[in-house]
N, C-alpha and C positions, 0 to 999 in steps of 0.2 A: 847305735840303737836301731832296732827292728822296726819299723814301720807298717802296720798293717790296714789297710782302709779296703773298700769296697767299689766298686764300681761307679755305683752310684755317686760317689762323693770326690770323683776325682775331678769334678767341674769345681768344688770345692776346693780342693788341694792346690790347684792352680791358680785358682785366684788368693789365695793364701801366698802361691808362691811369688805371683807377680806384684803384689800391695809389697810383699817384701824385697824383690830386686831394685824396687821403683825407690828406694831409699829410709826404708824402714830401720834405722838403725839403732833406737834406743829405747828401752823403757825400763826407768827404774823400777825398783821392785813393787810398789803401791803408787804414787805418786802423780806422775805425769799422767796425765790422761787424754791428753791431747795427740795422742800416739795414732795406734793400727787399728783399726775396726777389723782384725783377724777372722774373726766367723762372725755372720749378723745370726742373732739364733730367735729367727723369723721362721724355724722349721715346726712341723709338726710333730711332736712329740711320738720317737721310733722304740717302738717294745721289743726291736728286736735284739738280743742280745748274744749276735751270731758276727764274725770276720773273718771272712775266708774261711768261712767252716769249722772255725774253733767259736765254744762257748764259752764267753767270755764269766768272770767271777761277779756274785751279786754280792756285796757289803754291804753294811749293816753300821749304823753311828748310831750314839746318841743323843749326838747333836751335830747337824751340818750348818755350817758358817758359810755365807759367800757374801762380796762386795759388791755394792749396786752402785754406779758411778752417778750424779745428779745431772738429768737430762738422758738419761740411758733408760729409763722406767720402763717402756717397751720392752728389753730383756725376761722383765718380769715375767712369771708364769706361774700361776697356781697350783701347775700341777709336780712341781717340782716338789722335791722332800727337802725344805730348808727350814729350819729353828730360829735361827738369825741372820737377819739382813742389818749388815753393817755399809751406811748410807754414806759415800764419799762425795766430797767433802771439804768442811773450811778447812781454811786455810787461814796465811797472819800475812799481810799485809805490811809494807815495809816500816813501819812505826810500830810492828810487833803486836797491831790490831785483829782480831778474831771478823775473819769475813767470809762471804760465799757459805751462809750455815743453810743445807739445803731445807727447804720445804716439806715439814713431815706429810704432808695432805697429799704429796704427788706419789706417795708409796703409801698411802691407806687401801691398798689393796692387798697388802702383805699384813697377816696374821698371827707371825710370829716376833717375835722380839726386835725389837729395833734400835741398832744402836747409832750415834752419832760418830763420825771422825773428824776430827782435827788431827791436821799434817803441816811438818813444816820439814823442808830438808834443806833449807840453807844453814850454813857452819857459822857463820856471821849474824844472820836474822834467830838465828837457836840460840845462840851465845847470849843474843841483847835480850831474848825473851824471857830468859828465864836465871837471869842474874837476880839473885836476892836483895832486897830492900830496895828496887826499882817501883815506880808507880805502873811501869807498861805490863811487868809479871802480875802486878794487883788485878790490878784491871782486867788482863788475859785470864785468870782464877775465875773472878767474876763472869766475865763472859761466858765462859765455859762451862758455869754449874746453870746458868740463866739458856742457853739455848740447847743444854740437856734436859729442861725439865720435863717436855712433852715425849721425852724420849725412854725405854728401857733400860739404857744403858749409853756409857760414854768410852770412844778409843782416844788414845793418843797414839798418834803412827810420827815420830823424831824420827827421822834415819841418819840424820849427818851431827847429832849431838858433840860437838868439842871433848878431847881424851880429857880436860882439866874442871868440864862442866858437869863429871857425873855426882858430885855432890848437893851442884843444885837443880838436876837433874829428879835426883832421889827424890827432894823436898819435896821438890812441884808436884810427883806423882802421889809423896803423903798428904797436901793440902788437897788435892784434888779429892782424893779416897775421902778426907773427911765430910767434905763441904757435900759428895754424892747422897750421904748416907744409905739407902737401901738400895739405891740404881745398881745396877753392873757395872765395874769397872774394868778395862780391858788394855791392852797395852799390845801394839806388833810391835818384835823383836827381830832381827835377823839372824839366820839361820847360826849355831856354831856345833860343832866335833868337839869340844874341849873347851874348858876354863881358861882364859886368857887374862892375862896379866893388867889389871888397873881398868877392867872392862865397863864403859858406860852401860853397856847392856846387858850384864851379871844378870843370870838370871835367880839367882839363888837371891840375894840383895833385893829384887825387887819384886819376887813370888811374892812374901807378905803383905804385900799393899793393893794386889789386884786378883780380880776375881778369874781371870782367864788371861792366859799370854798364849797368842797368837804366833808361833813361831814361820817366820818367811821364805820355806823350806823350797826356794826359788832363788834366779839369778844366779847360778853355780856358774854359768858364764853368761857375761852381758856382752854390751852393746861393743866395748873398748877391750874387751878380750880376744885370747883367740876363739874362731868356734868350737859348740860342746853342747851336749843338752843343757836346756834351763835348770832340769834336777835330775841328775844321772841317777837312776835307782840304789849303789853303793853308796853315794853320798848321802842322799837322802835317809839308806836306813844307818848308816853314822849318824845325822841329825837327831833322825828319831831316838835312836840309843840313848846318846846325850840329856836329849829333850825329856825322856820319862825319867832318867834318873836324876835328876835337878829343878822339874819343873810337877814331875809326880802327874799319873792319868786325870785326876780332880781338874786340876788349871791349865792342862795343855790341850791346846787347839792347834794342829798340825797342818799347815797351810801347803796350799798346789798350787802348779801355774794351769790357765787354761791357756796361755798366749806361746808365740814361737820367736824364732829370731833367726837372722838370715845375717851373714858375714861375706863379704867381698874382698878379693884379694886386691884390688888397686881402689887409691883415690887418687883421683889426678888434682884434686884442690891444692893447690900448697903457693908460697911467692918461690922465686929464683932471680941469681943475681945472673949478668948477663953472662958469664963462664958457664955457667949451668945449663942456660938456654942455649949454647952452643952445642955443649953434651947432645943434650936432647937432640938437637935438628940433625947430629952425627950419629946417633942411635935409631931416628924414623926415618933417617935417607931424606931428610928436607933440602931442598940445594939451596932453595931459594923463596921466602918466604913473600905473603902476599903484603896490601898494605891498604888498611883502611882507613880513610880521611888522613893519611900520611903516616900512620902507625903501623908498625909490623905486626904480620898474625900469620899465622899456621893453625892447620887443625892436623891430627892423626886418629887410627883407631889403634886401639886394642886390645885383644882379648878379656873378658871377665869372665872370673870362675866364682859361683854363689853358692855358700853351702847352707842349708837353711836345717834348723831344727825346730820340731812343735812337737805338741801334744795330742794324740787321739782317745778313745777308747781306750783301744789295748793298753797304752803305757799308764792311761790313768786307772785307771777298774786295774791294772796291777800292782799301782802303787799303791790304791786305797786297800786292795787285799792284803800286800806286806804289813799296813802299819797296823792294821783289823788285826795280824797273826803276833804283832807288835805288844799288841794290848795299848793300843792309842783307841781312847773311847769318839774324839771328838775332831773332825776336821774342816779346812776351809778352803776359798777357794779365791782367787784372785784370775776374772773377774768377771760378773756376768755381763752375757755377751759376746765374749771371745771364744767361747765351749760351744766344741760338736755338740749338737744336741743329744746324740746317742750314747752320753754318759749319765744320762739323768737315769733311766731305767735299770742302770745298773747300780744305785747307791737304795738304801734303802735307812727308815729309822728303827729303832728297836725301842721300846719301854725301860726308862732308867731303872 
């Protein structure tokens, strides 16, 4: 992927790249948030809509979606063109308890729609959550219709749902749907090219119970991959393809990354038996190792190669142009904060 930035932003770039050598190695697709502060977007809002001398494309949505992490408010900006601000988010608690439901009053600055998330991606804590005729799934139901009420709408972001749980899987998001009645119900899904066999996150299956599915059109390589873009543009418009013909322009919310990811060819953490640690000292030319408080050590170097992939402008304002030529009415973003700021000037709304 082309890379294009400007002068200006190359103090930027760099510090991008160093958060990333310094051991930036994961971020699930929604979830962990305890991750990279990648861009602070403490910028002044730039009209320019110029990179290296190309002008770049203005889109057009009917609705822009982005995630506001809770304690991140800051990010906020009024002057951005967002519809819904989807507030991250509780989470369950190892008793499969609903907690951390953020503070609506700390984003009473935002004027558009507001939805609540609930996340859970453990396989174990999903399992126990939402096993049928338990008290803790009651209970979670409950919780979840009670600290949506002051809200527009409610997500549920599952990412690690069990292949054998998507039965009560399905329920959870029917009870949910009922107990809402007029709020918005919303669902992230992760990304797919195709129908897959016994799929917990069909999205065909589970379009009828929600008002908008969020698809997670990110993470195409992560942290335990080789490296690659977050959303290679083919992939993505595979996604997209999929995505309108299954999920239909009404209910699909076509999801970005604003974040990057960096891969290293060596990790030297690992145990070794003592054959091994011979290797080694016959591989760095050690002859003879030190010894501290009577224990043997050695240190060596060696080389690191970091291949780092993000997001700018250009790859974003191209991708939202493809899915705009797509016929995708509605997009979103993961996660404010993390975004060049010189993408906001390029997005625009249009009148449904």
């Amino acid at each position: 992927m082309k890379h294009l930035f400007y002068s200006r932003n190359l103090s930027v770039f760099f510090g991008i790249y160093i958060l990333f050598a310094l051991g930036c190695n994961s971020l699930p697709a929604q979830s962990a948030i305890a991750e990279e502060n990648i861009v602070m977007n403490n910028f002044p809002l730039n009209e320019s809509r110029f990179q290296n001398g190309e002008e770049l494309p203005v889109t057009s949505f009917t609705e822009i979606w982005t995630y506001l992490v809770a304690g991140r408010e800051d990010a906020l900006n009024a002057d951005y063109k967002v519809t819904d601000l989807v507030y991250f988010g509780a989470e369950l608690d190892s008793y499969g308890k609903l907690i951390d439901v953020p503070n609506i009053k700390n984003a009473s600055s935002f004027k558009g729609r507001l939805h609540l998330v609930a996340a859970c991606n453990g396989r174990a804590l999903t399992h126990f959550a939402l096993a049928e005729g338990r008290p803790e799934r009651e209970a979670l139901i409950r919780d979840l219709l009670e600290a949506a009420e002051p809200y527009h709408g409610l997500q549920i972001d599952f990412e690690n749902v069990p292949s054998r749980d998507g039965d009560a899987f399905l329920s959870f998001l029917k009870e949910l749907r009922a107990g809402l009645g007029q709020k918005m119900f919303t669902v992230a899904l992760p990304a797919r090219t195709r129908t897959l066999r016994d799929d917990v996150y069909d999205y065909l299956t589970i379009k009828p119970y929600v008002d908008r599915i969020f698809v997670m059109a990110y993470d195409e390589h992560w942290s335990t991959s080789g490296p690659g873009p977050i959303a290679s543009m083919d992939w993505c418009r595979r996604v997209a393809e999929y995505a309108i013909e299954t999920v239909g322009q009404e209910k699909l919310v076509m999801g970005l990354p604003f974040y990057g990811r960096s891969w290293g060819n060596f990790n030297a953490n690992r145990a070794y038996i003592h054959s091994g640690i011979e290797d080694l000292m016959r591989e760095q030319n050690i002859e003879r190792p030190g010894r501290e408080n009577g224990i043997p050590t050695f240190r060596y170097e060696t080389p690191l190669s970091v291949t780092v992939y993000f997001e700018d402008a250009h790859s974003l304002s191209t991708r939202l142009d493809m899915y705009k030529k797509m016929g995708v009415n509605s997009v979103g973003f993961w996660r404010l904060g993390q975004e060049t700021p010189d993408i906001w000037p390029l997005i625009e709304l249009e009148s449904k």
